[in-house]
CHARMM internal coordinates of N, CA and C (Angstrom, degrees):
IC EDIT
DIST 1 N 1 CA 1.4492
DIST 1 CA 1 C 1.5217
ANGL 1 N 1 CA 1 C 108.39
DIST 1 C 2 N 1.2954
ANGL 1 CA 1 C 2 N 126.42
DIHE 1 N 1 CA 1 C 2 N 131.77
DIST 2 N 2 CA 1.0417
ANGL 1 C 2 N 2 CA 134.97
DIHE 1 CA 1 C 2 N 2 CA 168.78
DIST 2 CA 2 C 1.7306
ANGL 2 N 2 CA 2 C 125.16
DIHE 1 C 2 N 2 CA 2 C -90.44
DIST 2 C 3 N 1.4636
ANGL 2 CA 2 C 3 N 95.61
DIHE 2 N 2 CA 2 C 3 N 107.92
DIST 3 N 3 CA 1.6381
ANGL 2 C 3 N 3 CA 109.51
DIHE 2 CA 2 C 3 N 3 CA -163.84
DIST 3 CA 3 C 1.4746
ANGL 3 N 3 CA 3 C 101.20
DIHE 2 C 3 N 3 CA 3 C -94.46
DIST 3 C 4 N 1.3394
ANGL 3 CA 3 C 4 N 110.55
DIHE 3 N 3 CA 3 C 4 N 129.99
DIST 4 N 4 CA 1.3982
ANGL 3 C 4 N 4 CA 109.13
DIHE 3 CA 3 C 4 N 4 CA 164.28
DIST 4 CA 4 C 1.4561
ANGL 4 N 4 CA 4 C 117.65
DIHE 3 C 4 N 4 CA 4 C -159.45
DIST 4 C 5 N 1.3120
ANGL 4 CA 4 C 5 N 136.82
DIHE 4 N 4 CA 4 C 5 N 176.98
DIST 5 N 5 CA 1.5882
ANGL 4 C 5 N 5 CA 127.95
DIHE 4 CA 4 C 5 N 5 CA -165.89
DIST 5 CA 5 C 1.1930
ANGL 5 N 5 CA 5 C 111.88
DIHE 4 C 5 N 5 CA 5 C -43.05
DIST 5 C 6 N 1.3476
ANGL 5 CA 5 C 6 N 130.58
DIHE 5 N 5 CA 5 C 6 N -11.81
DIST 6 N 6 CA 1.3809
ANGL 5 C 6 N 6 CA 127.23
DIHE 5 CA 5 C 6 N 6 CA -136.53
DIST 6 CA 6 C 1.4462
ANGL 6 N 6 CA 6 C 88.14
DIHE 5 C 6 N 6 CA 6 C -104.52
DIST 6 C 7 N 1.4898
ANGL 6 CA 6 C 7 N 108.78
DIHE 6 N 6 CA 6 C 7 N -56.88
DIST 7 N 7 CA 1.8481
ANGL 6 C 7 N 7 CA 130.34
DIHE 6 CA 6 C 7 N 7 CA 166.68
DIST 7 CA 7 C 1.1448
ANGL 7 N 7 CA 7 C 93.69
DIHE 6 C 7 N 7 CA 7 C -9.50
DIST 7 C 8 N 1.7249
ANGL 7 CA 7 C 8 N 112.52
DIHE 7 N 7 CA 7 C 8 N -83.60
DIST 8 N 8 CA 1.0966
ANGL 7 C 8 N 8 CA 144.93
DIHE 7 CA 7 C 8 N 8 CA -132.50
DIST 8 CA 8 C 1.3220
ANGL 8 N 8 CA 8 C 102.54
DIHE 7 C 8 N 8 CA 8 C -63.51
DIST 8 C 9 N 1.2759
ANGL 8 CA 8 C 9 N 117.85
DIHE 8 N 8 CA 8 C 9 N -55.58
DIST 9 N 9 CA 1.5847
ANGL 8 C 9 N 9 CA 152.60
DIHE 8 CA 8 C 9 N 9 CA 167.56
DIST 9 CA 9 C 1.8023
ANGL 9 N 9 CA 9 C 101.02
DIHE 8 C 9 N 9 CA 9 C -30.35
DIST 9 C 10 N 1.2152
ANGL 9 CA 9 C 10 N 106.22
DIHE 9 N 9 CA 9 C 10 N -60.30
DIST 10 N 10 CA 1.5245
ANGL 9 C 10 N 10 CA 119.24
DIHE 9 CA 9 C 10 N 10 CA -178.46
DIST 10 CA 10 C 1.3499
ANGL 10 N 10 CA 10 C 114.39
DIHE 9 C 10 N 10 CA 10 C -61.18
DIST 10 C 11 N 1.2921
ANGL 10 CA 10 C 11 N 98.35
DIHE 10 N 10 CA 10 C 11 N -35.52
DIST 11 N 11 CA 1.8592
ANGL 10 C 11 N 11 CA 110.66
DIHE 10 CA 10 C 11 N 11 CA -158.31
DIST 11 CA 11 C 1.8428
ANGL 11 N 11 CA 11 C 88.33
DIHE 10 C 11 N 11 CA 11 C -59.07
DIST 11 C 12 N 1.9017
ANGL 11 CA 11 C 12 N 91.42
DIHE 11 N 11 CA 11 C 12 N -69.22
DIST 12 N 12 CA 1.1659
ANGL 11 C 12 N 12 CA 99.08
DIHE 11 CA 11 C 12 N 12 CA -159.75
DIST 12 CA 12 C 1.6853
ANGL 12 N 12 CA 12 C 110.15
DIHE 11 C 12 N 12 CA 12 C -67.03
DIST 12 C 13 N 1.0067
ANGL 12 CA 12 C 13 N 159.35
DIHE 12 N 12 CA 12 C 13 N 39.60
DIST 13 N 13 CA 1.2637
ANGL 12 C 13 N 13 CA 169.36
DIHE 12 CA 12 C 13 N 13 CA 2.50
DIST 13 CA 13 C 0.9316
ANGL 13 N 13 CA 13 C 123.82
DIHE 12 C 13 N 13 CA 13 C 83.84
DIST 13 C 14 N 1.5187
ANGL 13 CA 13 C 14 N 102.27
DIHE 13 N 13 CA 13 C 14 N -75.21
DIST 14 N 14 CA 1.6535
ANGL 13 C 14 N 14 CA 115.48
DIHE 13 CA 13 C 14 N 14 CA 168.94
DIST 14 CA 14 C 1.2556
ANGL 14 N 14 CA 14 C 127.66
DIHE 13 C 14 N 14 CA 14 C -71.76
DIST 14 C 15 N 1.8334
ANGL 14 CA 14 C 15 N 118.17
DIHE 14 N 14 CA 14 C 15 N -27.62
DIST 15 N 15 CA 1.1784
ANGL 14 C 15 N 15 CA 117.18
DIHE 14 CA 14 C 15 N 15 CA 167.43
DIST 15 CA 15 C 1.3397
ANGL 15 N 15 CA 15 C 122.04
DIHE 14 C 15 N 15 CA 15 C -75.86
DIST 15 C 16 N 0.9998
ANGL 15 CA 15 C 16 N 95.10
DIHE 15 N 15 CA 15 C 16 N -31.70
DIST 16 N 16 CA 2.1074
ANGL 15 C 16 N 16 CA 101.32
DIHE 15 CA 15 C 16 N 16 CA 170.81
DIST 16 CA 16 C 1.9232
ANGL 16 N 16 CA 16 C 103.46
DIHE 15 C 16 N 16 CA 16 C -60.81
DIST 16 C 17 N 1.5283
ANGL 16 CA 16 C 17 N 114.79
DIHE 16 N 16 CA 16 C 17 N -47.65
DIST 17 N 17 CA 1.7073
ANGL 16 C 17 N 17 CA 102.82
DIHE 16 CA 16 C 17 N 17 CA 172.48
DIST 17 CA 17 C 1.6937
ANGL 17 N 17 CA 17 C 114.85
DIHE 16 C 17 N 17 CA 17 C -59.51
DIST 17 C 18 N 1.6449
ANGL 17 CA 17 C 18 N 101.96
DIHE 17 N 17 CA 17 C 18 N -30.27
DIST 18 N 18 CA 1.5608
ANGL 17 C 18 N 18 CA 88.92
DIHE 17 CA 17 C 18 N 18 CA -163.17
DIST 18 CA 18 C 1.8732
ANGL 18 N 18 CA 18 C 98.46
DIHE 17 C 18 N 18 CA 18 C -78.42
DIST 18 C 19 N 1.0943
ANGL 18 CA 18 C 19 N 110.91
DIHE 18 N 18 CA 18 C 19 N -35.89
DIST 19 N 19 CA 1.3344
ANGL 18 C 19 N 19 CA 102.48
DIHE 18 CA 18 C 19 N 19 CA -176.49
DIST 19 CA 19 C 1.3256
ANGL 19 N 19 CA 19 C 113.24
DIHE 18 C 19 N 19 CA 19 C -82.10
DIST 19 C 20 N 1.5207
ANGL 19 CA 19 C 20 N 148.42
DIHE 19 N 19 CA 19 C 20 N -15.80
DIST 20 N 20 CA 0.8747
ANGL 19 C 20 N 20 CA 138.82
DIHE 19 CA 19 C 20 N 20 CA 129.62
DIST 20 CA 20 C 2.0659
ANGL 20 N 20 CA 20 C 128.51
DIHE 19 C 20 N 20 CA 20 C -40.20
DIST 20 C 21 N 1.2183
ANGL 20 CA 20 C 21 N 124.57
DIHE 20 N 20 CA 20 C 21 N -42.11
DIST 21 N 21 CA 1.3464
ANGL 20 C 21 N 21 CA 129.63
DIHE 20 CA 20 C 21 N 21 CA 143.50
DIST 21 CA 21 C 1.4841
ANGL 21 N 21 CA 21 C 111.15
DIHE 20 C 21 N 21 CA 21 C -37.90
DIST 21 C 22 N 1.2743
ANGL 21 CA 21 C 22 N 122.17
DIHE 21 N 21 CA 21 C 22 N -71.08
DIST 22 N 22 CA 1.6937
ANGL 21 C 22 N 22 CA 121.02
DIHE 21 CA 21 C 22 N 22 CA -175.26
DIST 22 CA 22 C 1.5929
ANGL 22 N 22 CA 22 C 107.66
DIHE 21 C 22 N 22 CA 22 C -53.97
DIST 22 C 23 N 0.9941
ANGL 22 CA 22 C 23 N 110.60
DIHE 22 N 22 CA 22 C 23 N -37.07
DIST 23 N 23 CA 1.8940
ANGL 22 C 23 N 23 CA 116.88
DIHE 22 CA 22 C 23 N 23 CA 173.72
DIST 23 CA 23 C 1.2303
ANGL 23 N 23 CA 23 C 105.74
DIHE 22 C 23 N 23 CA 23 C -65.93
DIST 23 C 24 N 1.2079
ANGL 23 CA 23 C 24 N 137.32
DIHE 23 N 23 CA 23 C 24 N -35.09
DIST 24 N 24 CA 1.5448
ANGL 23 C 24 N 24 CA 127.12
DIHE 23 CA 23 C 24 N 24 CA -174.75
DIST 24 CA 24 C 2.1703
ANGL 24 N 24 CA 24 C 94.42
DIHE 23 C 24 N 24 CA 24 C -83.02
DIST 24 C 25 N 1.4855
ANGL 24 CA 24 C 25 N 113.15
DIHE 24 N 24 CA 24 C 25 N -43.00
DIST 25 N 25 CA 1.0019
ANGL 24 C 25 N 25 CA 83.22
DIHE 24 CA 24 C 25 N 25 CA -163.49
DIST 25 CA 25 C 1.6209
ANGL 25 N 25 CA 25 C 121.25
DIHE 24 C 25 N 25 CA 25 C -80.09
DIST 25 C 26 N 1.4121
ANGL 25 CA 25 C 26 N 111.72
DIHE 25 N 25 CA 25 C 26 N -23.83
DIST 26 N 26 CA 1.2000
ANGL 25 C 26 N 26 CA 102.13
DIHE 25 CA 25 C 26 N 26 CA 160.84
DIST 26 CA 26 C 1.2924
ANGL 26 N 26 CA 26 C 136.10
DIHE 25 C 26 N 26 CA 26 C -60.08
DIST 26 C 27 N 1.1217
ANGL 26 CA 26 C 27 N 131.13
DIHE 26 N 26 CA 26 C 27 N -36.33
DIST 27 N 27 CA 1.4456
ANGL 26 C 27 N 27 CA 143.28
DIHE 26 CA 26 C 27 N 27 CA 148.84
DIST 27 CA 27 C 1.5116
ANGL 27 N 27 CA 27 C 118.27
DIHE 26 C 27 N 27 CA 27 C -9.74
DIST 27 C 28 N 2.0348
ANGL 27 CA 27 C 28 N 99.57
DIHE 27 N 27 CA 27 C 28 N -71.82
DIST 28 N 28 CA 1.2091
ANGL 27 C 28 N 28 CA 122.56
DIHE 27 CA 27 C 28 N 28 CA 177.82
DIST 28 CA 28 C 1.6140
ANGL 28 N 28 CA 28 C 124.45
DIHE 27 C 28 N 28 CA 28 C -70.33
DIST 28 C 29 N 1.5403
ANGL 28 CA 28 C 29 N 112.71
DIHE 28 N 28 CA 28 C 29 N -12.58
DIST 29 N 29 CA 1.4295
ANGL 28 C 29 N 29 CA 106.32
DIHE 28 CA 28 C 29 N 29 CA 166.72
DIST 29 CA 29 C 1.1623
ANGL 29 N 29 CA 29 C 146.36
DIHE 28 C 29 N 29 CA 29 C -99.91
DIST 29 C 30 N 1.3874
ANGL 29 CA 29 C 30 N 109.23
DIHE 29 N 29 CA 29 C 30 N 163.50
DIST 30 N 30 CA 1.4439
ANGL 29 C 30 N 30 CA 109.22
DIHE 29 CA 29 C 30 N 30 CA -132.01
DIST 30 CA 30 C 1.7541
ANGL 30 N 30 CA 30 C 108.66
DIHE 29 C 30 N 30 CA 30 C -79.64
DIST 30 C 31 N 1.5835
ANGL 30 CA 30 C 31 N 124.82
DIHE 30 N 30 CA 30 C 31 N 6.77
DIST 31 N 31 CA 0.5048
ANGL 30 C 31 N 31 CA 115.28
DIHE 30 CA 30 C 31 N 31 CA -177.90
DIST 31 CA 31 C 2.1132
ANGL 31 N 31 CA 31 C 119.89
DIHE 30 C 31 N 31 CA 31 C -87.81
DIST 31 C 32 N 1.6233
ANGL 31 CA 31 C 32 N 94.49
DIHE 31 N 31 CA 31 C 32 N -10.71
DIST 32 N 32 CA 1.3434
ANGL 31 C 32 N 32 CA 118.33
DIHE 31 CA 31 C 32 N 32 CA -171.44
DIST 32 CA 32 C 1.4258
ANGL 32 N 32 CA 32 C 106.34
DIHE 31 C 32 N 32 CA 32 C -82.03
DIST 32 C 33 N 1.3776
ANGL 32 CA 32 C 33 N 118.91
DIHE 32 N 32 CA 32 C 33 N -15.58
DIST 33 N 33 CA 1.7116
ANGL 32 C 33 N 33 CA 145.93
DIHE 32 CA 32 C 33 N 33 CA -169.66
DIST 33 CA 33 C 1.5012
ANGL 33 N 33 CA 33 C 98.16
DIHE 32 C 33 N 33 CA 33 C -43.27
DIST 33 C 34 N 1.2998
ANGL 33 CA 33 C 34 N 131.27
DIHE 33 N 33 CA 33 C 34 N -65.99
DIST 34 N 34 CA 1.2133
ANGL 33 C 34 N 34 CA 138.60
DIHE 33 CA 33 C 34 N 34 CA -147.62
DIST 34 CA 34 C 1.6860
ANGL 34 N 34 CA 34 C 95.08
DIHE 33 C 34 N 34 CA 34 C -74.27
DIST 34 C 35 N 1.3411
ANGL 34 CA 34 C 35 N 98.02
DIHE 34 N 34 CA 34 C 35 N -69.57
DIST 35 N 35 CA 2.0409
ANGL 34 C 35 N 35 CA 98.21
DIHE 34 CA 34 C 35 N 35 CA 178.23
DIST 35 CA 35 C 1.0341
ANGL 35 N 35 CA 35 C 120.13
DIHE 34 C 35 N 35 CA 35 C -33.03
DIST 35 C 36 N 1.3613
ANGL 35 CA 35 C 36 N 110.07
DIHE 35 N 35 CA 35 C 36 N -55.90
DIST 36 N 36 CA 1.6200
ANGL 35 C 36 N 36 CA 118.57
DIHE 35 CA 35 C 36 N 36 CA 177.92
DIST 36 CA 36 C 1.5550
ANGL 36 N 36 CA 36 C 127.33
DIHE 35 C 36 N 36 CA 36 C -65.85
DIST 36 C 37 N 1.2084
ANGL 36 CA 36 C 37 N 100.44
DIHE 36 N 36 CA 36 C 37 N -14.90
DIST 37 N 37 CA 1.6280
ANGL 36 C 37 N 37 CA 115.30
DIHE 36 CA 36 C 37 N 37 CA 165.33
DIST 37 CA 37 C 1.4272
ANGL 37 N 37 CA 37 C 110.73
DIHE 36 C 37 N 37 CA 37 C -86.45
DIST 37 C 38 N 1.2093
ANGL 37 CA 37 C 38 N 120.60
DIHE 37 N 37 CA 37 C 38 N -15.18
DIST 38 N 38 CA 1.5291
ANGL 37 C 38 N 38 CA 126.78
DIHE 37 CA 37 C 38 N 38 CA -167.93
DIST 38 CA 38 C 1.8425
ANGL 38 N 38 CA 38 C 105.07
DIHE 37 C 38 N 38 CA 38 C -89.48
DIST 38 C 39 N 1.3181
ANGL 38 CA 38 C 39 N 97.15
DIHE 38 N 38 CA 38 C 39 N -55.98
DIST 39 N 39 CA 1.9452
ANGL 38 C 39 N 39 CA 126.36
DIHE 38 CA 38 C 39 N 39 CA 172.35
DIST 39 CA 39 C 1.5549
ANGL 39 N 39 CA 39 C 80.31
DIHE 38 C 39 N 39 CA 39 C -42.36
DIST 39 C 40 N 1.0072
ANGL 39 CA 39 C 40 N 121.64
DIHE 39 N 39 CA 39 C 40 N -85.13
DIST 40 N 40 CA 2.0653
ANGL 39 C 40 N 40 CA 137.25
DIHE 39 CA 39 C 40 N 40 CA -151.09
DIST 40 CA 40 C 1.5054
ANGL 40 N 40 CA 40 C 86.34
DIHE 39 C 40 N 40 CA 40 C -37.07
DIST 40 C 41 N 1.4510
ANGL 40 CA 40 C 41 N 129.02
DIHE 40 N 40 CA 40 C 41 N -48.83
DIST 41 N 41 CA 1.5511
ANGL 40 C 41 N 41 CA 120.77
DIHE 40 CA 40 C 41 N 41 CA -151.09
DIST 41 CA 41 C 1.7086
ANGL 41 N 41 CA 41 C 108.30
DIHE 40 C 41 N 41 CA 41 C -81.91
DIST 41 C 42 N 1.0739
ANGL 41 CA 41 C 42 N 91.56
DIHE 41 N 41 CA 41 C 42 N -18.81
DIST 42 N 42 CA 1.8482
ANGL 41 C 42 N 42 CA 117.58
DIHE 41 CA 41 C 42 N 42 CA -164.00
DIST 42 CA 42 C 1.9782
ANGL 42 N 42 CA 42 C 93.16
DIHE 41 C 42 N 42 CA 42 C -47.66
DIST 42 C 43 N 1.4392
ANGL 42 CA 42 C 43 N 115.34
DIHE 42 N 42 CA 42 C 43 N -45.99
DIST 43 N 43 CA 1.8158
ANGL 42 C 43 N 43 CA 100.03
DIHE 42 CA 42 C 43 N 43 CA -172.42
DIST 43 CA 43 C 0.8958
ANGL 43 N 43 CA 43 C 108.65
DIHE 42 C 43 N 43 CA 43 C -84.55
DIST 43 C 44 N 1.7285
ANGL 43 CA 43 C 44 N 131.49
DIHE 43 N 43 CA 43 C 44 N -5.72
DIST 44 N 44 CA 1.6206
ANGL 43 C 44 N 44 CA 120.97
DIHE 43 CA 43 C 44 N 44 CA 173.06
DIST 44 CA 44 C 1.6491
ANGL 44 N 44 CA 44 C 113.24
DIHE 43 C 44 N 44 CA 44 C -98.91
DIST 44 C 45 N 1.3886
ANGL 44 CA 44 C 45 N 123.03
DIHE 44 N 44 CA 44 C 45 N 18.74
DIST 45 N 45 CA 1.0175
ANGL 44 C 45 N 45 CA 127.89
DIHE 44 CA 44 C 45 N 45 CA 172.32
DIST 45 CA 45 C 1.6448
ANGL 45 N 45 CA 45 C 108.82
DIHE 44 C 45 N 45 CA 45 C -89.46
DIST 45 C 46 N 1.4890
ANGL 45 CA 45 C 46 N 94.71
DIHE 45 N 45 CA 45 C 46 N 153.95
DIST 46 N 46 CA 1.9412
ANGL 45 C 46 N 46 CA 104.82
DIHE 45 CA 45 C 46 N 46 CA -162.63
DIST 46 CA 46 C 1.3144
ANGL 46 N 46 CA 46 C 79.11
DIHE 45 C 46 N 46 CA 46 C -143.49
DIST 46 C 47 N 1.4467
ANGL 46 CA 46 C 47 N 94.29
DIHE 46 N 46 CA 46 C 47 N 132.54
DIST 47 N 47 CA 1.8691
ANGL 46 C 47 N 47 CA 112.03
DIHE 46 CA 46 C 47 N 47 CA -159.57
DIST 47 CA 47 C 2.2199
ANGL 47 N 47 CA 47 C 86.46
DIHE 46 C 47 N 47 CA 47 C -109.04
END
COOR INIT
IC SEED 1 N 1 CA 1 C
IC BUILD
């Protein structure tokens, strides 16, 4: 295989989409729903 900046260039490319992809989906599932609804309320709370 012929490696060169370009490879490299690509490689890291794709790992930046795939881990950017895994960030949206964890984010977006529904199991994270409740926390993240909890965080959101956190600056309108009056202690």
């Amino acid at each position: 295989m012929d490696f060169d900046i370009n490879t490299g260039r690509s490689i890291v490319t794709v790992l930046g989409l795939v881990a950017f992809i895994g960030l949206l989906v964890w984010a977006y599932s529904s199991k994270n729903a409740a926390g993240f609804e909890e965080a959101g309320k956190l600056p309108f709370e009056q202690d």
